[in-house]
C-alpha positions in Angstrom: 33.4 25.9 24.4 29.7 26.1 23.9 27.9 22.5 23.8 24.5 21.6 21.6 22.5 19.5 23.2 21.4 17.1 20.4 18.2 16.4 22.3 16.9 19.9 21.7 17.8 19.3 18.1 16.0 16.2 17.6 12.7 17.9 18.8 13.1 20.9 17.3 13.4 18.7 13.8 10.2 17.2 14.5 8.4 20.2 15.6 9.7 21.8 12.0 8.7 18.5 10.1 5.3 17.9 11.8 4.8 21.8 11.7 3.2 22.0 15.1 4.2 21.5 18.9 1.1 19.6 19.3 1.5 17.3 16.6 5.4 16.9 17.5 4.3 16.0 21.2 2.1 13.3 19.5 5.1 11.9 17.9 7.4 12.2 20.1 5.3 11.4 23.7 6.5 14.4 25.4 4.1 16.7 26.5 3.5 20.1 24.7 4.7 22.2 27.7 7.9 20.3 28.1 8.3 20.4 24.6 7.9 24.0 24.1 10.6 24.7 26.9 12.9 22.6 24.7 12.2 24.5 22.0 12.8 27.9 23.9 16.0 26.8 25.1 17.6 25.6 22.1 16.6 28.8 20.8 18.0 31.1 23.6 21.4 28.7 22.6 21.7 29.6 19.4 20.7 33.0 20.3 17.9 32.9 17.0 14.5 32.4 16.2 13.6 29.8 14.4 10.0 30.4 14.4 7.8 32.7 13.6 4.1 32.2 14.7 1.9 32.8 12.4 -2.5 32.3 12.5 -1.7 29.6 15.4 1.1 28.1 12.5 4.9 27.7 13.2 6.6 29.0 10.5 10.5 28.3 9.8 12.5 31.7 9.5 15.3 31.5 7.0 17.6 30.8 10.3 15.8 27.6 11.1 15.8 26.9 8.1 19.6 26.7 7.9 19.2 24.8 11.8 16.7 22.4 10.2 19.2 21.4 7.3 21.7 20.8 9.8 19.3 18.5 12.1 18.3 16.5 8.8 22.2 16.3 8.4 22.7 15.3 11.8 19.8 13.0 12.2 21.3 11.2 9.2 24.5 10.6 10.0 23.4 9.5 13.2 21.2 6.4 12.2 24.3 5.9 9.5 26.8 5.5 12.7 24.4 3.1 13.8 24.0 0.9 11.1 27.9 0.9 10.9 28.2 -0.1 14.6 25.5 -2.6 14.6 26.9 -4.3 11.5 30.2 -4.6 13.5 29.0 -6.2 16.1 26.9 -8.9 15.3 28.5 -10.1 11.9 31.6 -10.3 9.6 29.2 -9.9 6.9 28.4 -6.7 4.9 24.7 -6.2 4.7 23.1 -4.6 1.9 19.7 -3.2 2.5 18.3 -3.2 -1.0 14.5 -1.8 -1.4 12.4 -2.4 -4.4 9.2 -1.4 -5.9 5.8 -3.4 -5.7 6.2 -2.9 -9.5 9.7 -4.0 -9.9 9.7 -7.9 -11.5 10.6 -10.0 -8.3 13.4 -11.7 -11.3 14.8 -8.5 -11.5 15.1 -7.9 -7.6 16.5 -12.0 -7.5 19.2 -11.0 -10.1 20.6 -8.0 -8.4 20.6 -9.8 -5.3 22.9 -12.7 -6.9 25.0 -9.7 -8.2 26.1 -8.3 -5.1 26.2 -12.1 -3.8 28.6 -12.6 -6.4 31.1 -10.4 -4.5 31.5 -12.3 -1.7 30.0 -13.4 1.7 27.5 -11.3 2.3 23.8 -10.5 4.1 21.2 -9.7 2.1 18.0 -7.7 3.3 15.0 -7.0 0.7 12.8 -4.3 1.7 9.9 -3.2 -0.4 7.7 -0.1 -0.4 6.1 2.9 -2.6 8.6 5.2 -4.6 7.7 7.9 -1.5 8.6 5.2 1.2 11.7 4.0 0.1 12.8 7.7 -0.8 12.2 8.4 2.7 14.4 4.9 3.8 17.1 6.0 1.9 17.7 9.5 3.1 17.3 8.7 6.2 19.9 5.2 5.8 17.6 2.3 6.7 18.0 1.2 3.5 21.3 1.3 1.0 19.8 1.8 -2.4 16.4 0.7 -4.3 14.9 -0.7 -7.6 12.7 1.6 -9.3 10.7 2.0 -12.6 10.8 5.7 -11.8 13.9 7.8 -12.2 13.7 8.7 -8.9 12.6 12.7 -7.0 16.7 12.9 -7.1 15.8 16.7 -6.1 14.9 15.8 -2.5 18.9 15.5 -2.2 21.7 16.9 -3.8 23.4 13.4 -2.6 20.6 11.2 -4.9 21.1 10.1 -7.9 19.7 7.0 -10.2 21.2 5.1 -12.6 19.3 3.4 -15.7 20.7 -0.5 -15.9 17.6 -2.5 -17.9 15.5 -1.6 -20.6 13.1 -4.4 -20.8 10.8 -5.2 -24.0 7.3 -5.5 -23.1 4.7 -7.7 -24.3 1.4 -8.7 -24.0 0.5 -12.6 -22.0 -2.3 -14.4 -21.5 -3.5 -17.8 -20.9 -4.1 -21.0 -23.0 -7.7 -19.7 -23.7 -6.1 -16.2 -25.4 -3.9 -18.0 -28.0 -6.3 -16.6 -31.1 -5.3 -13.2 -30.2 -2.2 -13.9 -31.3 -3.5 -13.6 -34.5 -4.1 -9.5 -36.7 -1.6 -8.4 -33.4 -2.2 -5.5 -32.2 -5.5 -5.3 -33.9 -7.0 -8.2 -31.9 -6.7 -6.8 -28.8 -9.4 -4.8 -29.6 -12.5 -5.3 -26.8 -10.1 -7.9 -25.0 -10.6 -7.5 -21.2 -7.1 -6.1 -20.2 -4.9 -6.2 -16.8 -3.0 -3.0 -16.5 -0.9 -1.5 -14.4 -1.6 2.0 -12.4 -2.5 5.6 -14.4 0.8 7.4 -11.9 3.1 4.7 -14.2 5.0 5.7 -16.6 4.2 2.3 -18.5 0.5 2.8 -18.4 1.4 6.0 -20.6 2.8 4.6 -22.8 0.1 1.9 -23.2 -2.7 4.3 -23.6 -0.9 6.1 -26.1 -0.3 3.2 -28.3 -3.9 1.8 -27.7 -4.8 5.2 -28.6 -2.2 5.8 -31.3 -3.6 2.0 -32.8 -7.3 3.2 -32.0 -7.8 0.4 -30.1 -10.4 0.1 -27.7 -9.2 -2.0 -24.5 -11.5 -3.0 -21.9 -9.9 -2.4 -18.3 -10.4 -5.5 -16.0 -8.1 -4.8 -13.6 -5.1 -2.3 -12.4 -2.6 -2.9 -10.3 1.1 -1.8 -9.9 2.1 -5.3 -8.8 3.8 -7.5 -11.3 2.9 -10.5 -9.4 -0.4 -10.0 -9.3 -0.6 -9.2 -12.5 0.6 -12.7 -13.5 -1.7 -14.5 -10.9 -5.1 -12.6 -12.6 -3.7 -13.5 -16.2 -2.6 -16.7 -16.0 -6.2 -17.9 -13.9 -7.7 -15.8 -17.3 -8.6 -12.8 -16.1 -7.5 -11.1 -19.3 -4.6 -10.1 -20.6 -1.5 -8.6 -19.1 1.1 -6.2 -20.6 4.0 -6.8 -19.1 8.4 -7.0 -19.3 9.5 -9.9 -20.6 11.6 -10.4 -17.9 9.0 -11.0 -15.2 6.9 -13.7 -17.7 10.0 -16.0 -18.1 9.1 -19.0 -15.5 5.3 -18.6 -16.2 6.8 -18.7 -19.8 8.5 -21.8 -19.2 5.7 -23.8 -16.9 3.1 -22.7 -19.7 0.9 -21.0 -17.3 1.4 -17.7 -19.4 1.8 -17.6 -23.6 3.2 -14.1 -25.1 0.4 -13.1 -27.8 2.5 -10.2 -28.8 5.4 -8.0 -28.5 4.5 -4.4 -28.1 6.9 -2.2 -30.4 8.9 0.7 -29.3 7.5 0.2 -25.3 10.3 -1.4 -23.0 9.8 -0.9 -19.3 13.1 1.0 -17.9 14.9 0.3 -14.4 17.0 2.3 -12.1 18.9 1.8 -8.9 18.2 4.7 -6.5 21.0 5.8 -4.3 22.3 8.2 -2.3 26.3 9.1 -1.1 26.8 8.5 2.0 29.9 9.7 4.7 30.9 6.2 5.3 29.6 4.6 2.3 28.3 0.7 2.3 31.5 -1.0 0.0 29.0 -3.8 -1.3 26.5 -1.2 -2.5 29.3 0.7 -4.2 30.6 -2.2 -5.9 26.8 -3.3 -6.9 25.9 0.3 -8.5 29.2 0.3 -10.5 29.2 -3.1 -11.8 25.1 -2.8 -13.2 
């Protein structure tokens, strides 16, 4: 029986990925020479190229190609055993890694959390990160699903999918001092100094369409794809936020923000990311169902 050493798989998966043996060496701390040996002898065991050199480049022939989908396959399942084994040893909790979004309300991210709470004894780890970041945590299994305002690049994987579980209304806040635009709504708005989030969102879209749509001419103070800080700029009057109803509730409540308006037909939509697993996490099963 022929045996793979999974050593010459792991470099030859960051030699594809990195697209160099030099920039793999970098990553890896092996030096190129060494490395290129590795390369040559998982090669001579597979009996295939899975290169072609091209103007200095390394280019994947539709063999590696196959190899590299394997390693990826591999690689995954590997850090998946791990997370099973480690979990096993050190507690008799389940763990959910949950990731979220700088732009996902941090009430939203509290109330999944007491979700999956609600299902018993558990450890919970928050992890937040870009849409690109946590995509990356997730296929490779450091983290079990993730909150998102995006429906998620579910074609990186056939094993990703997302599923919609809050449509939020969203409205316009402001301090004390913006009361009196609560008055002609939308109409007032007009030359207000605004606090908005990114261009890449789909919210900001939205927002510029209906400020367009209205023919109402904002005045940009600030953007930012942070809820949070959204509130913190608003509620010191920096201008006026657009934002779910969901994240203004305690500012809401303490009278540090006032809602001047709700916007019509906008709502700010939210998905939980995830991706099947071979051994799958039972809590983050149960969580994705239940939403």
């Amino acid at each position: 029986m022929k045996w793979l050493n999974y050593h010459h798989l792991i470099y030859f998966r960051e030699i594809a990925n990195s697209g160099s043996i030099s920039k793999a060496s970098e990553k890896l701390l092996i030096g190129q020479p060494a490395l290129s040996a590795q390369l040559k002898q998982l090669e001579e065991e597979l009996q295939i190229e899975l290169f072609e050199r091209k103007n200095r480049k390394l280019i994947l022939t539709d063999a590696g190609k196959v190899v590299l989908k394997y390693a990826d396959e591999i690689g995954q399942l590997g850090q998946e055993l791990l997370q099973v084994v480690q979990e096993k040893s050190f507690t008799t909790k389940t763990t959910l890694r949950l990731g979220a979004l700088d732009s996902v309300p941090k009430q939203i991210v509290w109330e999944i959390a007491q979700k999956a709470r609600s299902f018993g004894d558990c450890f919970i780890s928050i992890v937040e990160g870009s849409q690109e970041e946590l995509t990356s945590e997730l296929l490779l299994r450091n983290v079990d699903c993730f909150i998102s305002n995006y429906t998620g690049d579910i074609s990186r994987d056939k094993n990703m999918n997302s599923k919609s579980f809050v449509k939020a209304p969203v409205s316009i806040y402001g301090s004390k001092e913006y009361l009196s635009c609560r008055k002609n709504f939308p109409k007032s708005l007009n030359g207000v100094p605004m606090i908005l989030p990114t261009h890449h969102s789909k919210l900001r879209h939205d927002l510029d369409y209906f400020f367009d749509l209205k023919k109402i001419k904002i005045v940009s103070e600030l953007e930012t794809q942070d809820t949070a800080l959204m509130k913190i700029f608003a509620s010191q009057g920096a201008g006026l936020a657009a934002l779910p109803d969901i994240a203004a509730l305690n500012l809401v409540r303490e009278k540090a923000l006032y809602k001047i308006g709700t916007l019509p037909n906008i709502k700010e939509e939210y998905w939980v990311i995830s991706s099947k697993r071979t051994i799958d996490n039972p809590l983050a099963t149960k969580l994705i169902k239940s939403i």
